[in-house]
C-alpha positions as CSV (number, residue, x, y, z in Angstrom):
1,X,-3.7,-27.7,-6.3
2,X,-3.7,-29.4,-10.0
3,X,-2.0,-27.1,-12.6
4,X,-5.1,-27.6,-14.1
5,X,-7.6,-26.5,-11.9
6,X,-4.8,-23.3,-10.9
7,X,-5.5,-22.1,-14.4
8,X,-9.2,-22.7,-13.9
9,X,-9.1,-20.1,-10.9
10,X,-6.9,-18.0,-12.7
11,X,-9.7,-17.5,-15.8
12,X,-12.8,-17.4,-13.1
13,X,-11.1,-14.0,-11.4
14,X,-10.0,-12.9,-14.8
15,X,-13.7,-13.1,-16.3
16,X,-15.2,-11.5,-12.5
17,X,-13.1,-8.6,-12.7
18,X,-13.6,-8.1,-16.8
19,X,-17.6,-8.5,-15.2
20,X,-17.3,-6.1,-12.9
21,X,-15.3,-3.8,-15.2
22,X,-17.9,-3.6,-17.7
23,X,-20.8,-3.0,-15.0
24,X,-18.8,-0.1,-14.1
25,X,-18.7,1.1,-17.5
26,X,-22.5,0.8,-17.3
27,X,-23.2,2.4,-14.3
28,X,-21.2,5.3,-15.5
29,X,-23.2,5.4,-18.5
30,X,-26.0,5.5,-16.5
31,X,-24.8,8.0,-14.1
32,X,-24.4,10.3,-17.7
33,X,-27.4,9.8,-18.5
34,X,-29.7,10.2,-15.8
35,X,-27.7,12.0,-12.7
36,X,-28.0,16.1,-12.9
37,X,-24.4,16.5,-11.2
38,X,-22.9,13.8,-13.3
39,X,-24.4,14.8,-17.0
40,X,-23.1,18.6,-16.1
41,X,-19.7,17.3,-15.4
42,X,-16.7,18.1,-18.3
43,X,-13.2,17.6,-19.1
44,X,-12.2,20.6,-17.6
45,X,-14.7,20.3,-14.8
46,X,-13.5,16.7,-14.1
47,X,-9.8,17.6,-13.7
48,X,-9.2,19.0,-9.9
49,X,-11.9,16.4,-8.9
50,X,-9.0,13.9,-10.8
51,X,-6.0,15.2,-8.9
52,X,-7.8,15.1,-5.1
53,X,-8.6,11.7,-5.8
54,X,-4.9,11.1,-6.5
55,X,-4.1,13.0,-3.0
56,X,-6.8,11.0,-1.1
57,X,-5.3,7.5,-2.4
58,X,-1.7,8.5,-1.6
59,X,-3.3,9.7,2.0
60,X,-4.6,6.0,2.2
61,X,-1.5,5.1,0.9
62,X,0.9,7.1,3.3
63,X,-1.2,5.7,6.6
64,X,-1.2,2.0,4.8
65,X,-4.9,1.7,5.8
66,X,-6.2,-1.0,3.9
67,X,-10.3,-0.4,4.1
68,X,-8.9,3.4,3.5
69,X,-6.9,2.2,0.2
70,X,-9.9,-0.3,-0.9
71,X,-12.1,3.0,-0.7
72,X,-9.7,5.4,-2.5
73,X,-8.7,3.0,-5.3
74,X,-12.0,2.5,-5.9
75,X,-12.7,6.1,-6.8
76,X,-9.5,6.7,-8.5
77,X,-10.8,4.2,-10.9
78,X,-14.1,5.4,-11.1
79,X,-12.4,8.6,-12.2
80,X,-10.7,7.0,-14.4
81,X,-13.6,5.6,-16.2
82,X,-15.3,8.7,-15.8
83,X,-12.8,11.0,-17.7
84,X,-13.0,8.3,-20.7
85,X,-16.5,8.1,-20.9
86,X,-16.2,12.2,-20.7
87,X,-13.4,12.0,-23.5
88,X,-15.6,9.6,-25.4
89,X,-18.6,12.0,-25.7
90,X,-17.0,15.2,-26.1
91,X,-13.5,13.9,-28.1
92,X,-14.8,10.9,-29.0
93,X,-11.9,9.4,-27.7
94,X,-12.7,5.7,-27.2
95,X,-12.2,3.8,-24.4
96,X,-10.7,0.9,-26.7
97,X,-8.1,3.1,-28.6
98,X,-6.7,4.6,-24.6
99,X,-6.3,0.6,-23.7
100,X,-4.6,-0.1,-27.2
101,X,-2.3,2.6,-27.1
102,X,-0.8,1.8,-23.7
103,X,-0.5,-1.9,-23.8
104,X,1.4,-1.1,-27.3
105,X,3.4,1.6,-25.1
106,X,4.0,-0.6,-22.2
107,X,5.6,-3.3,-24.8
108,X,7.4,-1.2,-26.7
109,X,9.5,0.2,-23.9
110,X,9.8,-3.5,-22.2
111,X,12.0,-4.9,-25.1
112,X,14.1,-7.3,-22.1
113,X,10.5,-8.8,-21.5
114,X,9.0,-8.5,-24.6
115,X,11.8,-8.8,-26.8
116,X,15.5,-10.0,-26.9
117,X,17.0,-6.9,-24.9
118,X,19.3,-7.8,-22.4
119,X,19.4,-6.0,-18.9
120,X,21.1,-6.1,-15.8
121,X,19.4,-4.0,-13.6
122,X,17.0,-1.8,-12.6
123,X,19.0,1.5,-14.3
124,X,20.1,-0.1,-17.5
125,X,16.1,-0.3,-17.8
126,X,15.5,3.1,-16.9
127,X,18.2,4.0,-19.2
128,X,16.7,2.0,-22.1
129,X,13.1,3.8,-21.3
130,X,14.2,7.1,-21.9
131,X,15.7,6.4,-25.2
132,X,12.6,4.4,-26.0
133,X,10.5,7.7,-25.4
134,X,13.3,10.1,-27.2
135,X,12.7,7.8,-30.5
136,X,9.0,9.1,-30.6
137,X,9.3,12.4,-28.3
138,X,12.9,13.9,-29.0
139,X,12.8,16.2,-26.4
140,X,14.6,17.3,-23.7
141,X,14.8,14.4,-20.8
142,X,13.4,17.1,-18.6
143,X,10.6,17.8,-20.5
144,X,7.0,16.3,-20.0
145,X,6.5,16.8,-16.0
146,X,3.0,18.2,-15.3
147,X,3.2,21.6,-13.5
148,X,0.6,20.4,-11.4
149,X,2.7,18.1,-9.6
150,X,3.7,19.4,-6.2
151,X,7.2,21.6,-6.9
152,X,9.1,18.9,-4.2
153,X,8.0,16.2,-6.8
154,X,8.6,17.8,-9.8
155,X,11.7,18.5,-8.3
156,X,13.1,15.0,-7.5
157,X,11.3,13.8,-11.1
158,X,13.7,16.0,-12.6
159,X,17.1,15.3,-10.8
160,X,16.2,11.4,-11.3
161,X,15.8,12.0,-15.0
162,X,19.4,14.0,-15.1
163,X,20.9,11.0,-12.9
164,X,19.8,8.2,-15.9
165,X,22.1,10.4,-18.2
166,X,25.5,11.0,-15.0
167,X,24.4,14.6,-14.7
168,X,24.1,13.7,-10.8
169,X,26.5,14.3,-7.8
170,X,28.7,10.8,-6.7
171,X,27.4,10.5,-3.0
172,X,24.7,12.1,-0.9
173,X,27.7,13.4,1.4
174,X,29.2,15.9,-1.6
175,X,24.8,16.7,-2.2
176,X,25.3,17.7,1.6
177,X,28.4,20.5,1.0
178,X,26.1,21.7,-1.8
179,X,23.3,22.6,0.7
180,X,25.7,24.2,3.4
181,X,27.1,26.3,0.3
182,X,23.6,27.5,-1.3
183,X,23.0,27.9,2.8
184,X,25.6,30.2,2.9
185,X,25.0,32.2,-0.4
186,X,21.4,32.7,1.4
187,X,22.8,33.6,4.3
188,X,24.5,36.3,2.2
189,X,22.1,37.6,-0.1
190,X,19.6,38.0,3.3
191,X,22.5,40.1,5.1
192,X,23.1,42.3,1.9
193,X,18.9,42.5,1.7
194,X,18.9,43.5,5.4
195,X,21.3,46.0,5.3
196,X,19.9,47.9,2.1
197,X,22.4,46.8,-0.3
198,X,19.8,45.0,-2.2
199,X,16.7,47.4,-2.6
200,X,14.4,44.0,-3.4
201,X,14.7,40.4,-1.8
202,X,14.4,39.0,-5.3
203,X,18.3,37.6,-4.8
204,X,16.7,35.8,-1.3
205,X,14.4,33.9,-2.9
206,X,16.3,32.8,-5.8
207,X,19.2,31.3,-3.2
208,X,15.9,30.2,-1.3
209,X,15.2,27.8,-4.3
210,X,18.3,26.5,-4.8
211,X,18.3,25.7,-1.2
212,X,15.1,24.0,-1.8
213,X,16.3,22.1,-4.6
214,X,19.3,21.4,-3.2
215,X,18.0,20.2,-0.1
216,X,15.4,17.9,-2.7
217,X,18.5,16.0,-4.2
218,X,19.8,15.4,-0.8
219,X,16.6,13.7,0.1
220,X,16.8,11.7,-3.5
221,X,20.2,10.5,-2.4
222,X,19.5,9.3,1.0
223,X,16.4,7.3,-0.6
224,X,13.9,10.0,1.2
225,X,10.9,11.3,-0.9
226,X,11.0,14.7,-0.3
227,X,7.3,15.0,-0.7
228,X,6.8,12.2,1.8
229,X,9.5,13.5,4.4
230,X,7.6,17.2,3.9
231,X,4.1,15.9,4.8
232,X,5.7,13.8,7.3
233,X,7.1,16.9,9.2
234,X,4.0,18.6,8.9
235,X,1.6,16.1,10.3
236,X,4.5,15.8,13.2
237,X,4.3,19.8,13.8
238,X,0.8,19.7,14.1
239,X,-0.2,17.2,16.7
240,X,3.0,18.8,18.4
241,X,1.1,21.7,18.5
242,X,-2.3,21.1,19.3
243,X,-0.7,19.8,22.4
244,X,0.4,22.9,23.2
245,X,-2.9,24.5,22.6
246,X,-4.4,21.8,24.8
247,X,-2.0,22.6,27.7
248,X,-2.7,26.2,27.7
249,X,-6.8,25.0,27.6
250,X,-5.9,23.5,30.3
251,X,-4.3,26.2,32.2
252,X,-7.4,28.6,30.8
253,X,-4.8,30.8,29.2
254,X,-5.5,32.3,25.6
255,X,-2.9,30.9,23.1
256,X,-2.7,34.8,21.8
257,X,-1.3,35.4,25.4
258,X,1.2,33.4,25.7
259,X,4.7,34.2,25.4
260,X,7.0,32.6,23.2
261,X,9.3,31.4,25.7
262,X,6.3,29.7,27.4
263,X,5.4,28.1,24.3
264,X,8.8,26.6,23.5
265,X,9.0,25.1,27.2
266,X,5.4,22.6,26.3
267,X,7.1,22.1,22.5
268,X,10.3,20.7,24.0
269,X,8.0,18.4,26.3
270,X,5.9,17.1,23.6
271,X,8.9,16.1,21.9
272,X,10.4,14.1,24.4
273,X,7.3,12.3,25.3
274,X,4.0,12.3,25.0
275,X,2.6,14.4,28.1
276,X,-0.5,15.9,26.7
């Protein structure tokens, strides 16, 4: 293909998606207008509805199902839109100023691509992005995490900030003798708990958490998101043990009224293959 007719293909999908863009905007304003659910709906109202969609496109995401991710994508962005038409008629906030702002933002903190910033790799730009945002924001590097994200997240969000500055550990093998030590200070503060030394567990679940965390920045080290490796276990442990409650169907026992011992006997099965 002619360079010429490249860059003629090139401004046809640029002009369909600005199109399609814009009727978006319109059935939205539309949708504002003349839907009962969708005039009713607020900033505040809008916000969960925001963060499912962001769980349902990292479901799609997770399973790499495409007609999934086409789907969810699709109502990310429609959220998007949504929350700045929303913004526009109670804040007006426009749509034009949100699209200004981060294009400027996205430049500014891209001087090796937009200006004459030299990098090597990948942490020299990290590095130059935080002290981009300190010039503006002088806050703490540790600052600015949403609350809402899940605590595993937030977690590893927070040791990667730490490890653009060297406030990290050198390997993920000295991360691992920091877990077996905030394992045994758990170990402790649960013996002293269960003995009565400690009239409250509140000492248990402080070692707890830094087990957690520590467990987080082993995860961050081995290049395992935490989050990921979580929800990974968890779908694992469920279809583990619905096959359990289907073998016990099965026998026509009650799951209630089985013993533990029983139960343990199917788990190791299911784990080795898949019988049921």
């Amino acid at each position: 293909m002619k360079s010429q007719d490249l860059l003629q293909l090139l401004i046809q999908q640029v002009l369909l998606t600005l199109t399609m863009v814009e009727e978006l905007i319109r059935v939205i304003r539309t949708l504002r207008r003349s839907c009962p659910w969708d005039k009713q709906q607020t900033v505040d109202s809008i916000r969960p509805l925001l963060l499912n969609e962001v769980y349902e496109l990292d479901e799609a995401l997770r399973k790499n199902n495409p007609v999934a991710i086409v789907e969810e994508l699709g109502d990310y962005l429609f959220m998007g839109f949504f929350l700045a038409q929303i913004l526009r008629e109670e804040r007006a906030i426009e749509l034009k100023s949100i699209l200004n702002r981060v294009v400027k933002k996205l430049k500014y903190r891209h001087p090796h691509v937009y200006g004459k910033i030299k990098v090597k790799d990948v942490d020299e730009v990290l590095n130059n992005w935080e002290k981009l945002k300190r010039v503006f924001f002088p806050k703490s590097i540790v600052a600015g995490i949403p609350l809402a994200l899940p605590a595993l997240q937030q977690a590893q969000l927070i040791q990667e900030r730490c490890r653009r500055v060297g406030f990290d550990w050198s390997s993920a093998i000295a991360v691992l003798s920091k877990v077996e030590e905030e394992l045994t200070e758990l170990k402790r503060e649960m013996t002293k708990y269960r003995e009565g030394r400690e009239k409250t567990n509140k000492r248990v679940k402080e070692e707890l958490g830094d087990l957690l965390f520590a467990i987080v920045n082993l995860s961050r080290h081995l290049e395992v998101n935490a989050e990921g490796a979580l929800k990974d276990a968890i779908v694992k442990f469920k279809k583990r043990f619905v096959r359990i409650e289907r073998e016990f169907a099965r026998q026509g026992r009650e799951l209630s009224s089985v013993g533990l011992d029983e139960m343990e006997k199917v788990w190791e099965k299911t784990k080795n293959k898949r019988t049921f």
